[in-house]
VOBA-1610 file (N, C-alpha, C; in pm, whole numbers, padded with zeros to 5 digits, always signed):
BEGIN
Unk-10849+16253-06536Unk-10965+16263-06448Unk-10928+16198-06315Unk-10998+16264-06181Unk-10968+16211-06069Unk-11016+16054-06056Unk-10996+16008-05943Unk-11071+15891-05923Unk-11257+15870-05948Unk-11249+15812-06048Unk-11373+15788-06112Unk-11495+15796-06035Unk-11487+15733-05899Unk-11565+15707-05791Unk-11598+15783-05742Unk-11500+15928-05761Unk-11576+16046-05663Unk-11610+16150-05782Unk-11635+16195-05859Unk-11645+16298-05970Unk-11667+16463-05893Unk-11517+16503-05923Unk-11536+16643-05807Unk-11641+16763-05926Unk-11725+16839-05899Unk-11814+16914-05929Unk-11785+16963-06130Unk-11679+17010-06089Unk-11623+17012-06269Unk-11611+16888-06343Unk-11578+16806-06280Unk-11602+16624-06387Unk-11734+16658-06435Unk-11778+16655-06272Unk-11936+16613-06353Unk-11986+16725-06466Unk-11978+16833-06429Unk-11999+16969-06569Unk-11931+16912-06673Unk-11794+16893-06729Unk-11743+16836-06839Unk-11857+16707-06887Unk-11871+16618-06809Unk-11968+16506-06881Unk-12108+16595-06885Unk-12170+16666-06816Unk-12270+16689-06873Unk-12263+16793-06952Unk-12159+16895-06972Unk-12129+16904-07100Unk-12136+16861-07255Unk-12068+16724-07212Unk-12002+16658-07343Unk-12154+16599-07368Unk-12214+16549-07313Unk-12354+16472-07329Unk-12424+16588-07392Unk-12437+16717-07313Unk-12537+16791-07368Unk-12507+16853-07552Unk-12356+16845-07538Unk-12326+16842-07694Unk-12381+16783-07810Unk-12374+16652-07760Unk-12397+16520-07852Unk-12525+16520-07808Unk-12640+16566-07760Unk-12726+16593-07770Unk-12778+16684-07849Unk-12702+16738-07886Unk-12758+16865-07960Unk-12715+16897-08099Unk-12589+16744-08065Unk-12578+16748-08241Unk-12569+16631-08340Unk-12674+16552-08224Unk-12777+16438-08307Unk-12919+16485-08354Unk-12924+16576-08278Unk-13109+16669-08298Unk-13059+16748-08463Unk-12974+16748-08456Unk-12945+16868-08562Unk-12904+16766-08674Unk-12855+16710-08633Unk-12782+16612-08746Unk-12836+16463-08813Unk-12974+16456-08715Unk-13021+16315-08792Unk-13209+16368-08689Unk-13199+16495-08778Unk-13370+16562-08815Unk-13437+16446-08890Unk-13404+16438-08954Unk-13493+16390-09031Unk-13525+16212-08971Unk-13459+16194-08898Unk-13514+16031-08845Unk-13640+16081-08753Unk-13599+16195-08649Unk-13742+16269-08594Unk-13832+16299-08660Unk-13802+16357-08809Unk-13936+16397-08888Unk-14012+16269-08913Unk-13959+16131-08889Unk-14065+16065-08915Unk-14138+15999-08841Unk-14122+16064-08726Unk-14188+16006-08582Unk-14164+15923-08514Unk-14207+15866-08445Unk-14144+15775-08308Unk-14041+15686-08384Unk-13962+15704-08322Unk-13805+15629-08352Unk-13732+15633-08262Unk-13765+15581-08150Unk-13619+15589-08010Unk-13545+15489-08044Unk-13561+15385-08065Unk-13418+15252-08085Unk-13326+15332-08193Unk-13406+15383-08279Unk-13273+15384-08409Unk-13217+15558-08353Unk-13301+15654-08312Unk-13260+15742-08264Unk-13141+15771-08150Unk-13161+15693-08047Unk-13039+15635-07985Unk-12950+15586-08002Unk-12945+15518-08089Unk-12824+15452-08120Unk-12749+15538-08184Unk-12783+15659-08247Unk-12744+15765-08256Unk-12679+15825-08218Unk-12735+15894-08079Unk-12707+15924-07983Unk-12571+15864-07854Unk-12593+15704-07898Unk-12495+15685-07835Unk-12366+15692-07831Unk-12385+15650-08012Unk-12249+15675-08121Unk-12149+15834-08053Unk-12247+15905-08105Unk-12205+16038-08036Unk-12164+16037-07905Unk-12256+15998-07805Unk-12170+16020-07698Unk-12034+15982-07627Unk-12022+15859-07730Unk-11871+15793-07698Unk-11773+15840-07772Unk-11809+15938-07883Unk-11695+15972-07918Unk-11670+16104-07858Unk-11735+16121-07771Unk-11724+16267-07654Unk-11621+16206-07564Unk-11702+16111-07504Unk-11642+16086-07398Unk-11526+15971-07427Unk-11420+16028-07381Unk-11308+15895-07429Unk-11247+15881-07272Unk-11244+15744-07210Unk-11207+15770-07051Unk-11196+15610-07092Unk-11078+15558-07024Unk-11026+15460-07028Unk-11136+15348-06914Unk-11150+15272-06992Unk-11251+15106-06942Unk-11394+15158-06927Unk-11447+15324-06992Unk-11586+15371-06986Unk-11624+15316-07122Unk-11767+15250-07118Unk-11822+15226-07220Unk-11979+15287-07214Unk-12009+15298-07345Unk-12097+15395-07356Unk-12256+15278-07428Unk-12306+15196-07355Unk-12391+15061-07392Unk-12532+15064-07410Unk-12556+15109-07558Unk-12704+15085-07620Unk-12804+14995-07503Unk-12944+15029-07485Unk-13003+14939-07484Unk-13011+14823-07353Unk-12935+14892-07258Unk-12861+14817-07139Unk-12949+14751-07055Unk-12926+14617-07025Unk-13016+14532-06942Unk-12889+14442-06846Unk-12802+14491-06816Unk-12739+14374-06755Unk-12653+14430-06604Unk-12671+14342-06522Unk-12559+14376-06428Unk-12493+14280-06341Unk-12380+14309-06342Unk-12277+14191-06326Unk-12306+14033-06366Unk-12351+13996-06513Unk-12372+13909-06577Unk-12541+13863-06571Unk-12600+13915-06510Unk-12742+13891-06454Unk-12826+14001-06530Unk-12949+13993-06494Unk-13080+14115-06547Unk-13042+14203-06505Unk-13044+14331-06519Unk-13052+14436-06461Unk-13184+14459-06388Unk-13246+14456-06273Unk-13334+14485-06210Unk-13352+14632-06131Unk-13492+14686-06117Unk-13503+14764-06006Unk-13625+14804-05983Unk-13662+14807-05817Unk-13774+14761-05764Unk-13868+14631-05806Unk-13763+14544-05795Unk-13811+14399-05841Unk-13872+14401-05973Unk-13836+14491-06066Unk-13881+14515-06176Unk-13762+14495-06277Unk-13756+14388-06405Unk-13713+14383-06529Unk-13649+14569-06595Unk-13555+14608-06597Unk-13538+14708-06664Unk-13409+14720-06795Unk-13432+14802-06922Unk-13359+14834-06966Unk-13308+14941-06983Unk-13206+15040-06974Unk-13142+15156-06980Unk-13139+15165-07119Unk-13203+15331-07167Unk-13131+15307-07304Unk-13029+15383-07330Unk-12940+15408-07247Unk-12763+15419-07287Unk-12733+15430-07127Unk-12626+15351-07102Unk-12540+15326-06991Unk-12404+15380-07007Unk-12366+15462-06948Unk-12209+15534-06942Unk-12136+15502-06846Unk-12075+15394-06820Unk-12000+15353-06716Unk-11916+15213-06795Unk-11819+15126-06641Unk-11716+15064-06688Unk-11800+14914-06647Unk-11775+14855-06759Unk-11877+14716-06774Unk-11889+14625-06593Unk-11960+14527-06554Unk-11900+14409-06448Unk-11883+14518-06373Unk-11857+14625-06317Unk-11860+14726-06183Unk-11940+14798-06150Unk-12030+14838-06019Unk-12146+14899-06010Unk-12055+14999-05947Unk-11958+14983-05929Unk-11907+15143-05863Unk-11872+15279-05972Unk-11862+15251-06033Unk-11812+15297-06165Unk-11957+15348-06283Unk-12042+15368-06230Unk-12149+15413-06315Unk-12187+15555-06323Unk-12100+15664-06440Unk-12119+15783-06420Unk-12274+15816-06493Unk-12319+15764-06572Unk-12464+15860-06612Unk-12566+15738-06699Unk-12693+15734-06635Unk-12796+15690-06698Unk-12832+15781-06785Unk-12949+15729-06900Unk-12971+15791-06957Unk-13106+15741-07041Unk-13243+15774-07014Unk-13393+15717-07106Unk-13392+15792-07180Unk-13434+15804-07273Unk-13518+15888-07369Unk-13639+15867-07461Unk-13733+15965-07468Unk-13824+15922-07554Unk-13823+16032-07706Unk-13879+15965-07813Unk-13896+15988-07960Unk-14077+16038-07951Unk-14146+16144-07890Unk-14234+16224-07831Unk-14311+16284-07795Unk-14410+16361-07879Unk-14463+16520-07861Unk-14528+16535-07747Unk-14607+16411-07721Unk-14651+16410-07598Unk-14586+16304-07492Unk-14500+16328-07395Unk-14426+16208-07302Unk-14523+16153-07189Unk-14503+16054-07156Unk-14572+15972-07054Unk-14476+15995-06940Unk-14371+16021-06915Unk-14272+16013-06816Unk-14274+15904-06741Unk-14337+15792-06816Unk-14299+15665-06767Unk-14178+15600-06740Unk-14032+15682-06757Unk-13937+15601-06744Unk-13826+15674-06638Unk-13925+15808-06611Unk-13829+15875-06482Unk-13793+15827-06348Unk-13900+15719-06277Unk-13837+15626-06215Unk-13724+15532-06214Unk-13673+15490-06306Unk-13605+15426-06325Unk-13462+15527-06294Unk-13468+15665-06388Unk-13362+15751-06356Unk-13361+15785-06176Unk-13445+15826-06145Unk-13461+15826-06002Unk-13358+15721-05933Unk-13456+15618-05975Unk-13387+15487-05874Unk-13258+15418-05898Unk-13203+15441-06058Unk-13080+15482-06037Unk-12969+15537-06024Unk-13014+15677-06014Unk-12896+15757-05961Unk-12891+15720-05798Unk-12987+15672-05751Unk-12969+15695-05573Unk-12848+15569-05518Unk-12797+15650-05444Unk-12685+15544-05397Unk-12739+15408-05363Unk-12815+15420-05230Unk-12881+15305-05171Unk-13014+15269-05222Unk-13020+15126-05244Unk-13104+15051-05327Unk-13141+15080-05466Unk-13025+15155-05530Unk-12993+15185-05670Unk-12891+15145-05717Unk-12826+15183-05808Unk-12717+15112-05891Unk-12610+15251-05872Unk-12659+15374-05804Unk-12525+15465-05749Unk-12459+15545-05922Unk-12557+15549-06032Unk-12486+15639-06153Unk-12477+15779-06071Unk-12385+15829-06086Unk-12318+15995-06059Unk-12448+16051-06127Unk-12484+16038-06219Unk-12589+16127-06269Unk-12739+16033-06377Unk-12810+16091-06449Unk-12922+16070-06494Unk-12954+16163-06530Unk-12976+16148-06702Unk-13067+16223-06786Unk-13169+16213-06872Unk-13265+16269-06822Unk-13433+16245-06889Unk-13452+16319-06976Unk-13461+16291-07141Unk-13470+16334-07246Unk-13600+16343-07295Unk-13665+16423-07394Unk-13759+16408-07468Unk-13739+16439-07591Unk-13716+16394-07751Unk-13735+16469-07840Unk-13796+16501-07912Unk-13855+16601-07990Unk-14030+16618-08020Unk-14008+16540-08179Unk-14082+16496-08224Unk-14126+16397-08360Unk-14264+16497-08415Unk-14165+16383-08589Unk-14295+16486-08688Unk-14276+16677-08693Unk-14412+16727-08683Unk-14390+16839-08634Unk-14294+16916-08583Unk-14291+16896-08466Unk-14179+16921-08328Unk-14050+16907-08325Unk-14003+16796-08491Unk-13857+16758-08472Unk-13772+16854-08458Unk-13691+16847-08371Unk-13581+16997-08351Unk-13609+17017-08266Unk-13732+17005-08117Unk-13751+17053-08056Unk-13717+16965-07879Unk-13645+17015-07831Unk-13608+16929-07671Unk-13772+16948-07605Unk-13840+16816-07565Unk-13995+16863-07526Unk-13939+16867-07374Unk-13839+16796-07292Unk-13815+16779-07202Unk-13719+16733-07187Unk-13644+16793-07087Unk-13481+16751-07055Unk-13488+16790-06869Unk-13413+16672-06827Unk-13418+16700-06653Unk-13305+16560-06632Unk-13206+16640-06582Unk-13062+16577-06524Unk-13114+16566-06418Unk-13058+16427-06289Unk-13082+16382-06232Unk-12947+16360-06124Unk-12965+16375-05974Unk-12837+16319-05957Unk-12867+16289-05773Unk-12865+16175-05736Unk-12860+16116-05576Unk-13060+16098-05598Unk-13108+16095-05741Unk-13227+16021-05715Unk-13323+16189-05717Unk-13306+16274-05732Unk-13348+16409-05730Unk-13284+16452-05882Unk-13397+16555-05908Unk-13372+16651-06014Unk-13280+16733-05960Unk-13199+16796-06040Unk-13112+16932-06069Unk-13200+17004-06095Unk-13192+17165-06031Unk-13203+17271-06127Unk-13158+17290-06252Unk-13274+17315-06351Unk-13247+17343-06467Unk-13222+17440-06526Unk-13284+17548-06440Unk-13247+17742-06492Unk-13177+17782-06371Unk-13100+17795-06342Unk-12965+17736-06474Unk-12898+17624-06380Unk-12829+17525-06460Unk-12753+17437-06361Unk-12632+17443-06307Unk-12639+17430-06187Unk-12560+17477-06085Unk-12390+17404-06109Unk-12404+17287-06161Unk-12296+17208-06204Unk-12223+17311-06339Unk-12333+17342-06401Unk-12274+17377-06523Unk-12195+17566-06516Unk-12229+17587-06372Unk-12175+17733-06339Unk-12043+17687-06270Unk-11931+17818-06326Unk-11825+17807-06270Unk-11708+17960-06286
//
């Protein structure tokens, strides 16, 4: 991979690739934690498992639950925050390829799309290459994506179809 810092248009498709994989084959593969309704901590962790064994990139770590930056809180807009999976290289804010919230669902609050917002944006954000806003439907719905919206400079991507992911 090129220099980490700049991710030329195909990096970024390969990771959101590899993410959208392991997205799709934790939904399939641990149904039944969705069939029993709200479960994001244990659902994620899931999820994260998976995504690191996608992504293998030397000093990238793939971090449950994330509250920290450069040994301190992770903050934004003077606000306490936790990420629940961080894809980047620990102690460096330059180096942050993809946020990532998700909620366990049927009906979402989109209470946590700010946070994706504010950190994908370069300035007065933490600068992740990308951000992805998940939903997965519970009970009923399990199996079902209620909402998915990649994120990148603090703006949504097109989703039909994504432009990253054409080539």
């Amino acid at each position: 991979m090129s220099n980490i810092q700049n991710l030329t248009t195909q990096e970024q498709a390969d990771l959101i690739s590899k993410i959208e994989g392991a997205v799709q084959s934790v939904m399939k593969n641990e149904i039944d934690i969705l069939k029993n309704g709200r479960v994001e901590r244990n659902f994620t962790a899931y999820l994260r498992n998976e995504i690191a064994e996608r992504i293998k990139m030397d000093k990238i770590h793939c971090d449950p639950f994330y509250n920290k930056h450069l040994g301190a809180t992770k903050m934004l807009n003077g606000k306490v925050i936790e990420l629940d999976i961080a894809v980047h290289e620990r102690n460096v804010d330059d180096i942050n390829l993809v946020a990532i919230e998700l909620e366990t669902n049927n009906t979402p609050t989109g209470d946590d799309l700010w946070k994706i917002e504010g950190l994908t944006q370069k300035l007065g954000g933490f600068g992740y290459k990308l951000g992805l806003y998940v939903v997965f439907g519970v009970s009923e719905k399990a199996g079902q994506i209620i909402t998915k919206k990649w994120f990148q400079n603090g703006k949504p991507l097109r989703t039909q179809p994504n432009p990253l992911l054409q080539a």
